[in-house]
C-alpha positions as CSV (number, residue, x, y, z in Angstrom):
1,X,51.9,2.6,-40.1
2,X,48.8,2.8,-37.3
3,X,46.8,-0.5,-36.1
4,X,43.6,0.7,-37.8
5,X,39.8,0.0,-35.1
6,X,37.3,-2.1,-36.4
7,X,34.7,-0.3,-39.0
8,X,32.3,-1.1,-35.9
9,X,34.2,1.0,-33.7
10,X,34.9,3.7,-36.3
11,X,31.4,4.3,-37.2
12,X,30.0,4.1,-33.6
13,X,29.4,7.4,-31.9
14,X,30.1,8.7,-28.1
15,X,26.6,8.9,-26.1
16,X,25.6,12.4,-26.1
17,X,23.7,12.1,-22.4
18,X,27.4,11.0,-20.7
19,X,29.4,13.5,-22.9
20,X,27.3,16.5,-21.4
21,X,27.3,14.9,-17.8
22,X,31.9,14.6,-18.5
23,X,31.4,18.3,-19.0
24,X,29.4,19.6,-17.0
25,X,31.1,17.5,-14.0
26,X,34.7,18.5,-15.3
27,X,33.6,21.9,-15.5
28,X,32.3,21.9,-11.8
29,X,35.0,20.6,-10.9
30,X,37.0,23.6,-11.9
31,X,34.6,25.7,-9.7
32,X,32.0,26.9,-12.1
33,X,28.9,27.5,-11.3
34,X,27.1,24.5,-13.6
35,X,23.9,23.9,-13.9
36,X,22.6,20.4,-14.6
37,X,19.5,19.7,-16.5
38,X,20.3,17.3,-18.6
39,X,21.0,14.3,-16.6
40,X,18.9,11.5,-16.3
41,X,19.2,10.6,-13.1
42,X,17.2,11.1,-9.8
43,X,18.1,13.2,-6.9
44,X,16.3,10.7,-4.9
45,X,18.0,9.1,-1.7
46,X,18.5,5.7,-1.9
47,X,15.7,3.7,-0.3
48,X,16.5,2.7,3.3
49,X,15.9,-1.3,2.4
50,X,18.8,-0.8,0.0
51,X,21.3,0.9,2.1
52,X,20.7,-1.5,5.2
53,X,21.1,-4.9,2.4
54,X,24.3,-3.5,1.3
55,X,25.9,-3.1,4.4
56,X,24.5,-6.3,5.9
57,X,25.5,-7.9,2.8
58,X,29.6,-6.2,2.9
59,X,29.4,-7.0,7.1
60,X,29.2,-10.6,6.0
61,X,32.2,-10.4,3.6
62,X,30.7,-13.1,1.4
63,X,30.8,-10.6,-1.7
64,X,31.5,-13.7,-4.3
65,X,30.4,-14.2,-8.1
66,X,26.5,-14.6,-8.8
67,X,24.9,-16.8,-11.0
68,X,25.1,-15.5,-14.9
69,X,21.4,-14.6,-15.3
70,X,20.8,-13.1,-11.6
71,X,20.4,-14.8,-8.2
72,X,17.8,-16.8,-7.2
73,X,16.6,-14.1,-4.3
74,X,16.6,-11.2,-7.2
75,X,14.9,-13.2,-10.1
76,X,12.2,-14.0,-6.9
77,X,11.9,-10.2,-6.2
78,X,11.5,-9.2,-10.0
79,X,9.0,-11.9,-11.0
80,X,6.3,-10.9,-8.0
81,X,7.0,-7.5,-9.3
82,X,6.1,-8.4,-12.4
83,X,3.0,-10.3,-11.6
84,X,1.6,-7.2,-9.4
85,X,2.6,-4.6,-12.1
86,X,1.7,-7.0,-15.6
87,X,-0.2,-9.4,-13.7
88,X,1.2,-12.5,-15.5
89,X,3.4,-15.1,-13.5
90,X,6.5,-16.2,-15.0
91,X,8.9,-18.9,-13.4
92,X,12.7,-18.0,-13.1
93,X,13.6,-19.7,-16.5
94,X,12.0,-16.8,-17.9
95,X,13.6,-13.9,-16.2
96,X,17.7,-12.5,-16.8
97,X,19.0,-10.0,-14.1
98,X,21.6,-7.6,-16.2
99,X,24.0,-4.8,-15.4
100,X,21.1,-2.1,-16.3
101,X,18.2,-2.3,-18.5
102,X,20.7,-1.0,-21.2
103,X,22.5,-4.3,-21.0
104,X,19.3,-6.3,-21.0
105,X,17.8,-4.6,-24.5
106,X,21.4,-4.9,-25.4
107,X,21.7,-8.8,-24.8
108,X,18.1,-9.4,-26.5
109,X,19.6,-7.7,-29.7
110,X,22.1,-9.6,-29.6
111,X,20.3,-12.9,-29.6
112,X,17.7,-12.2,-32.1
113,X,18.9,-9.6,-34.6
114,X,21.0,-11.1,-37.7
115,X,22.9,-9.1,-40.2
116,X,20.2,-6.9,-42.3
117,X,17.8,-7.8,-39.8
118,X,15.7,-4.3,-39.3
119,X,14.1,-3.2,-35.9
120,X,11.3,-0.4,-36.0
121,X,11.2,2.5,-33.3
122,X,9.8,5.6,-33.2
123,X,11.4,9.2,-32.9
124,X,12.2,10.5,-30.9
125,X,14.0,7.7,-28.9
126,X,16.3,7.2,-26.5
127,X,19.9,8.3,-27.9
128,X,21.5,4.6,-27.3
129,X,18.6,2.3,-29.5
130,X,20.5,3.4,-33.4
131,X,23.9,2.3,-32.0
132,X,23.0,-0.4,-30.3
133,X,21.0,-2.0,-33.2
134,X,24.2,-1.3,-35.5
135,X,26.8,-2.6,-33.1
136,X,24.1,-6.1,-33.1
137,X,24.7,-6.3,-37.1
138,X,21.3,-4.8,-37.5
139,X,19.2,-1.7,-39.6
140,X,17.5,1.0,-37.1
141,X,14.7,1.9,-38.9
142,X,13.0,5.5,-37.2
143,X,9.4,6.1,-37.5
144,X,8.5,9.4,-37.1
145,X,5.8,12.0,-36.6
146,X,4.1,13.9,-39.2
147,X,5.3,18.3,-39.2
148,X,6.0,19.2,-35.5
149,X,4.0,16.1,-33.5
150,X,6.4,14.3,-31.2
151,X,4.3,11.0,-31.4
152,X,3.6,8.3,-33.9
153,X,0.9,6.0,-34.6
154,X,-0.1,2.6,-34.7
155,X,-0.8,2.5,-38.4
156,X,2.9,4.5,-39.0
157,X,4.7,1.6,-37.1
158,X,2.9,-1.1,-38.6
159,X,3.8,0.8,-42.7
160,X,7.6,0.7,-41.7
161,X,7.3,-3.2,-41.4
162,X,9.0,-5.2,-43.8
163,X,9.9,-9.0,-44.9
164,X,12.8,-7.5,-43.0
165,X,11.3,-6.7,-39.9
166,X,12.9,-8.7,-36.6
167,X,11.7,-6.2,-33.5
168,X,9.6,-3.4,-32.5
169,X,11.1,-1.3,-29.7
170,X,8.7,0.8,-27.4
171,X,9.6,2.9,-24.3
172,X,6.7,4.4,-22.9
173,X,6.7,7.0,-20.7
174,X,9.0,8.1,-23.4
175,X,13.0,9.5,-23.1
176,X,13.1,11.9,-24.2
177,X,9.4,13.3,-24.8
178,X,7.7,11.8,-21.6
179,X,4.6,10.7,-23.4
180,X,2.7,7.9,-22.8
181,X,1.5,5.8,-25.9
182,X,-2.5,5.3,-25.3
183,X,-3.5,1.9,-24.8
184,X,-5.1,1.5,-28.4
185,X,-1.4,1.9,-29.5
186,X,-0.5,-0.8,-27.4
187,X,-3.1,-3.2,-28.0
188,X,-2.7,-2.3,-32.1
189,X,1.4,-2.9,-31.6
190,X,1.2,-5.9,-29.8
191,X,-1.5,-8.1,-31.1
192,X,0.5,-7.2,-34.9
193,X,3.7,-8.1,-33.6
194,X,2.1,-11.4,-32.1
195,X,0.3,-12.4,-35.3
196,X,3.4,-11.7,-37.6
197,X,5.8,-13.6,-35.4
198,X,7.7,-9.9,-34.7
199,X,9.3,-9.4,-31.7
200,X,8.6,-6.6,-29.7
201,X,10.9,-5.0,-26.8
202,X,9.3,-2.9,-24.2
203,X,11.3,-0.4,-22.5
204,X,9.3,-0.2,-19.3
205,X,11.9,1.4,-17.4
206,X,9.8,4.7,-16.6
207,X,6.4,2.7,-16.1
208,X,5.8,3.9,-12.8
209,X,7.0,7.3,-12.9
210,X,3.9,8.9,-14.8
211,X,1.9,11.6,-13.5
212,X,-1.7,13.5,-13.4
213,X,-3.1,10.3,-12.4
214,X,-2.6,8.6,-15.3
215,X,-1.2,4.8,-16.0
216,X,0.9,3.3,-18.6
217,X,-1.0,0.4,-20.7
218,X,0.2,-3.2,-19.4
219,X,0.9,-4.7,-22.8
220,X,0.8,-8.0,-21.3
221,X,-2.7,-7.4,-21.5
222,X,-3.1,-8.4,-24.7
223,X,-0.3,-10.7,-25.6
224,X,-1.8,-14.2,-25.7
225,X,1.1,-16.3,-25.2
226,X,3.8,-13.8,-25.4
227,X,6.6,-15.6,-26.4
228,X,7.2,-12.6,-28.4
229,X,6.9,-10.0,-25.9
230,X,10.0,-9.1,-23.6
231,X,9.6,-7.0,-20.8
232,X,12.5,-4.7,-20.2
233,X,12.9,-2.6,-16.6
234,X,15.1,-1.9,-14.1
235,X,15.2,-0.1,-10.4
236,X,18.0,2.9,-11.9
237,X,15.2,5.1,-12.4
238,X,11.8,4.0,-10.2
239,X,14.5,4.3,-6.6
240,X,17.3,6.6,-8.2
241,X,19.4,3.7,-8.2
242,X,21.5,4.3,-11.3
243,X,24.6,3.2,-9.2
244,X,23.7,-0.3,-8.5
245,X,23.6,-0.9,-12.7
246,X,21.0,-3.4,-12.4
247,X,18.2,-4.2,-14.7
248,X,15.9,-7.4,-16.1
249,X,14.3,-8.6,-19.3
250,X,11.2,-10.7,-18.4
251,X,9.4,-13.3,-21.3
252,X,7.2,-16.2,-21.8
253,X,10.2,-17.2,-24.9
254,X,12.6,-19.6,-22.2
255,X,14.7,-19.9,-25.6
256,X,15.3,-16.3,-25.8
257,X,16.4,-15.6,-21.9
258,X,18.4,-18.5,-21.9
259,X,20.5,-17.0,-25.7
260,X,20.3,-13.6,-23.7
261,X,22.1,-15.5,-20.7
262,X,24.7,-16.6,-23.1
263,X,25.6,-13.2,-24.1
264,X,26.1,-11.8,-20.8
265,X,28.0,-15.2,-19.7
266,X,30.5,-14.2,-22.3
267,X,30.5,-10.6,-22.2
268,X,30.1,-9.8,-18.1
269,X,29.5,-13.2,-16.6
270,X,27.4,-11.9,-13.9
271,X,26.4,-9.2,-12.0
272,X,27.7,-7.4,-9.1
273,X,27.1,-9.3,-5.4
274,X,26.2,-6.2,-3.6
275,X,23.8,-4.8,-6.4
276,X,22.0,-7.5,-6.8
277,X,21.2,-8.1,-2.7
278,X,20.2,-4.1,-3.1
279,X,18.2,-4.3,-6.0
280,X,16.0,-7.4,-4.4
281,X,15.3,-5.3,-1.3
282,X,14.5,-2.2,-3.0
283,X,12.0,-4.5,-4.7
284,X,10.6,-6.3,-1.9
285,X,10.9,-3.0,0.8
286,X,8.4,0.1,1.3
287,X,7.3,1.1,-2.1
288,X,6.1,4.3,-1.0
289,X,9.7,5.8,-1.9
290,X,7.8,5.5,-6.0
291,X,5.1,7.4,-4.8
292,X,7.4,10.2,-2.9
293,X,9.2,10.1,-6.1
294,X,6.7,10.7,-8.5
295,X,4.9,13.6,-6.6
296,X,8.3,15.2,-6.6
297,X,8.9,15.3,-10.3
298,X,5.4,16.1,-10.8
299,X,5.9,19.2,-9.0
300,X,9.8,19.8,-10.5
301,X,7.7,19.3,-14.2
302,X,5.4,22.1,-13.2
303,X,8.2,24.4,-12.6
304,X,10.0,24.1,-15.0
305,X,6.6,24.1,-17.5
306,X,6.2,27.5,-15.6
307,X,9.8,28.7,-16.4
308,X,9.9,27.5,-19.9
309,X,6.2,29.8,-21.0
310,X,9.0,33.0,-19.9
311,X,10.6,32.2,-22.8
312,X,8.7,33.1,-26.1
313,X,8.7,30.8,-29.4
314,X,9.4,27.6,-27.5
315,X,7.3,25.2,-27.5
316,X,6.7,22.2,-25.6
317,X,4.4,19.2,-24.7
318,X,3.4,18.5,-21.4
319,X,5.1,15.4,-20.5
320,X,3.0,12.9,-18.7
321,X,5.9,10.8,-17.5
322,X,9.8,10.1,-16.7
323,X,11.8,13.3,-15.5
324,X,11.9,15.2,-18.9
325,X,10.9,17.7,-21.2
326,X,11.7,17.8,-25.1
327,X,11.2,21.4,-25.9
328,X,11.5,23.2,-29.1
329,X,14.4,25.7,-29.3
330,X,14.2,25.8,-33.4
331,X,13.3,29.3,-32.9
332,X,16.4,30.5,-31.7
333,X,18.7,28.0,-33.7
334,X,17.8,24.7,-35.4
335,X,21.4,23.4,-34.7
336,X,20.3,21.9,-31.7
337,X,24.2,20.8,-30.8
338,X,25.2,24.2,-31.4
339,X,22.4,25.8,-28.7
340,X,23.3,23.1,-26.2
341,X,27.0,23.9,-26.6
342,X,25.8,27.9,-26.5
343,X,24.3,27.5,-23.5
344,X,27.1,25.6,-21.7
345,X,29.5,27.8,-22.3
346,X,27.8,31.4,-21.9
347,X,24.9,30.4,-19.2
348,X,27.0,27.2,-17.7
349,X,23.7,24.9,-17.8
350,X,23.8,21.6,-19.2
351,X,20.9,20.5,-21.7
352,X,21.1,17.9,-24.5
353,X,20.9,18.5,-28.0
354,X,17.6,17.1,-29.6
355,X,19.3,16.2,-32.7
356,X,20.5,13.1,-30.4
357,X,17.1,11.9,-29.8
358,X,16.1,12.1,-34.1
359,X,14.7,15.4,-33.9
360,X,16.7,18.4,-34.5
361,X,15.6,22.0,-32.8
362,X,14.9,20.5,-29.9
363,X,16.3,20.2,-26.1
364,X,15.7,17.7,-23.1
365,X,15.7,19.2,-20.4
366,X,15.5,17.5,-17.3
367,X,13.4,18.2,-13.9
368,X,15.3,15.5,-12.1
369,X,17.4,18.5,-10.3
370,X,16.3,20.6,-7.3
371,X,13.5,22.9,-8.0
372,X,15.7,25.6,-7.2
373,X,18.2,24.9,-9.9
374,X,15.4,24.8,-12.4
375,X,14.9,27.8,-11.8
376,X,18.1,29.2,-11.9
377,X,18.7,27.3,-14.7
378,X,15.7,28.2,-17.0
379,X,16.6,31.9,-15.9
380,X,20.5,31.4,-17.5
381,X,18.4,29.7,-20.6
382,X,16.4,32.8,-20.8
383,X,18.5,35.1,-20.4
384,X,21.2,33.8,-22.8
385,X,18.3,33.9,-25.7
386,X,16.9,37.1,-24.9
387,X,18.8,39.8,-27.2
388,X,17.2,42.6,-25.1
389,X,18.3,41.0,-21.9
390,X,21.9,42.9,-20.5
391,X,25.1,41.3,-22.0
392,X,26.2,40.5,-18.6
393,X,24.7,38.5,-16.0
394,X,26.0,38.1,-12.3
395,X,25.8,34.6,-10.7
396,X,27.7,34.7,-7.1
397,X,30.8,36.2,-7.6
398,X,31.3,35.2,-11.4
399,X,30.2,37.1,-14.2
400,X,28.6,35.8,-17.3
401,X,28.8,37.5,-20.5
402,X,27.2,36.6,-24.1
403,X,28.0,38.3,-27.4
């Protein structure tokens, strides 16, 4: 007789973004010739500001526990961020320092959502918000678009909420889709979940990296007291710091952070020494590195834009933020798993299935990679599709064959 797993961990799923990046690096690591586009993480050097805190902090070999909820220098750093980018001023009570933004929306669901308790997002969304919402004893509820559209509206959020309803989760620029909800949706989402006592969790963690000129709406803007409103970022994405895992929820509710801080008390207890010195000097150093960032991926999204119209019957929206593109494949097959796994194995690029995102047919695709593997990459893609193309295609010294 076994010792049966918890039904929580028996009905929780892998996360589809690190099982591609566990193949694609194992099958590197056995010398093939991978291609990588669907990571979500920048290329980007560190900043210098972060490199030279790190070894000044290590050089001092004081590399000791933190405070639970983020130290004093770090909550500093992230609060005048937030009154330059949101232009509201918060005091440290109102401000947790996690290990990622993941850990942050995780700790707020946590300390708000009961058993039952529904939270409304729209698809497609980020692969992590269903599970998460389950493994807090709560009911994902998915808005979505009406035929093809990758957006929702205002007025479709505000029919999916019930007596039920607990939270609103946002993330715009969106993962996977890269839009940008206008700033009527905002205003609409916010003043609601204000006036109905809903709270409402923005996922800000690509709120720099937009492009074309544009801006993402500052929903602080129209909260009035915003005890609501939580404010959910981190520096993985805006300084391709994904190592240092650290991330920040930000709200006028002192209640709320301090339940959040008792979650991660007993879960983590604090943050890492090193990552938290880092991630305060990224904050307070040269911000050009956002800019230098930002024109980079603008220019990696135009390329791939470029290689993706060689490929007939797919379809995609310009994104106008983050470092991907949702594109859809349902042309060539609406099993969106089986494509991605098609394209591993026969082309040896890396792409995640749309189905993991709440809309099947589709594929991220990521321009965080070198302009010259998007190429190479989104020639593999075409190639592997095209029935006409030859059945074998030679990349170095390897051959690749498709049926």
């Amino acid at each position: 007789m076994s010792i049966s797993l918890s039904n929580l961990a028996n009905t929780i799923g892998d996360s589809p973004t690190l099982k591609i990046n566990a193949k694609a690096r194992a099958l590197k690591a056995a010398g093939e010739p991978v291609i990588h586009l669907g990571g979500g993480e920048p290329t980007y050097p560190a900043p210098q500001a972060a490199v030279d805190a790190i070894i000044q902090k290590a050089q001092s070999r004081k590399i000791k526990y933190t405070p639970s909820a983020g130290t004093p220098e770090l909550k500093a750093a992230v609060l005048d961020y937030t009154h330059l980018h949101y232009g509201r001023r918060y005091e440290p009570a109102n401000v947790i320092i996690s290990a990622g933004a993941k850990q942050a929306l995780y700790n707020f669901l946590l300390s708000v959502v009961n058993p039952g308790d529904e939270v409304i997002f729209p698809a497609p969304y980020w692969v992590s918000y269903p599970e998460m919402v389950r493994m807090a004893g709560g009911a994902p509820v998915i808005v979505r678009g009406e035929g093809k559209q990758l957006g929702v509206t205002a007025d479709q959020i505000l029919k999916a909420v019930t007596p039920k309803t607990k939270a609103i989760l946002i993330n715009s620029p969106c993962n996977p889709s890269g839009q940008i909800y206008s700033e009527d949706f905002i205003k609409t989402i916010v003043e609601f979940a204000e006036q109905k006592q809903i709270f409402l969790a923005m996922d800000d963690i690509y709120h720099q990296l937009v492009f074309d000129g544009k801006k993402t709406p500052n929903p602080c803007a129209y909260a009035k007291d915003g005890n609501n409103l939580v404010i959910i970022n981190g520096v993985s994405k805006l300084y391709g710091l994904t190592g240092l895992r650290i991330g920040w929820a930000v709200c006028a509710n002192k209640a709320l952070i301090a339940a959040m801080g008792r979650m991660q008390a007993q879960s983590t207890s604090c943050n890492c020494d090193l990552s938290e010195t880092a991630a305060a000097a990224a904050l307070k150093g040269d911000q050009s590195c956002v800019q230098d960032l930002c024109r980079i991926l603008q220019e990696n999204r135009d390329v791939l834009l470029r290689e993706a119209a060689q490929i007939p019957q797919v379809r995609v929206e310009k994104p106008a933020g983050t470092f991907y593109s949702f594109m859809d494949f349902s042309h060539y097959n609406a099993d969106s798993n089986a494509l991605a796994q098609y394209l591993l194995e026969k082309a040896l690029v890396a792409v995640v299935p749309g189905v993991s995102f709440g809309a099947e047919g589709y594929l991220r695709i990521s321009y965080c990679a070198d302009q010259a593997s998007i190429i190479e990459g989104m020639r593999r893609i075409r190639w592997a599709l095209d029935k006409n193309a030859p059945k074998e295609l030679k990349i170095g010294d390897k051959l690749l064959t498709r049926d």
